[in-house]
N, C-alpha and C positions, 0 to 999 in steps of 0.2 A: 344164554338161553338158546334150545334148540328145538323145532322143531320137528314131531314125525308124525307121520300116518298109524291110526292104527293096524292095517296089515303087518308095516315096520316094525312098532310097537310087539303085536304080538309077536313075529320071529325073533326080534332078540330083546325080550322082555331082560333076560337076565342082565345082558349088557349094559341097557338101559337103568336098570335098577341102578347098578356099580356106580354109575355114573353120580346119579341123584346121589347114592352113599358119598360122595367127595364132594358133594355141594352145587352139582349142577342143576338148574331151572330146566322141566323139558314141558314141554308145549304140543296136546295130542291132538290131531286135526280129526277132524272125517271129512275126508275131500278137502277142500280149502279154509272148511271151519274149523276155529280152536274152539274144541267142548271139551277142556280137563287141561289140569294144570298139575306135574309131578313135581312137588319141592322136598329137598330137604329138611327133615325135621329136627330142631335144636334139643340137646340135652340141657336139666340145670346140674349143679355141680354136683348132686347126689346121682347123675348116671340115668333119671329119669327123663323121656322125654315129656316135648311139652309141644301140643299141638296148638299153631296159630291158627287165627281167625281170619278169613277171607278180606281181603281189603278190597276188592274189586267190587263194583254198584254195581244192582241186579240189571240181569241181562234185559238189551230193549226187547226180547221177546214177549215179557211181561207187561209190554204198554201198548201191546196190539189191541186193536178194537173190535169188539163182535162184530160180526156180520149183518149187515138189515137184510128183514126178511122183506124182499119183492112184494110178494102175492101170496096169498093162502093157499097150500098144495094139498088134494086133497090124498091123499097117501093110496087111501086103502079102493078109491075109484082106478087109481093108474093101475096098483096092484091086480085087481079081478079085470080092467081090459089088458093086463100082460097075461092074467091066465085063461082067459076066452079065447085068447089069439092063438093058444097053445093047441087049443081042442079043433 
């Protein structure tokens, strides 16, 4: 398994492709996060392929917790003294 950067990634997309065609796993970062995973996909005996199902559990992104709101902001009072300051 290899990792690259997408800058990497896009200058030698082709190369990288070749690779994945021979069976290699590559690993796309952005900066030092992996966000994509390029695999090889299986044929069955009729020449068709067959696309697998992710085995990886969803990202801990999706177990963040909202935000508590502080205090009540009054929007639209900040808003008219940002535009009185203006005049």
């Amino acid at each position: 398994m290899k990792e690259v950067k997408i800058a990497e990634l896009k200058a030698h997309l082709s190369a990288h492709l070749a690779a994945v065609r021979k069976g290699e796993t590559i690993i796309v970062c952005d900066r030092s996060t992996a966000i994509a995973r390029l695999t090889p996909m299986k044929q069955n005996d009729d020449g068709d392929l067959i696309l697998e199902e992710a085995v990886d559990p969803p990202s801990e992104a999706r177990k963040i917790k909202p935000l508590k709101q502080l205090k009540h902001i009054d929007v639209d009072r900040i808003l008219a003294e940002m535009r009185a300051d203006r005049t």
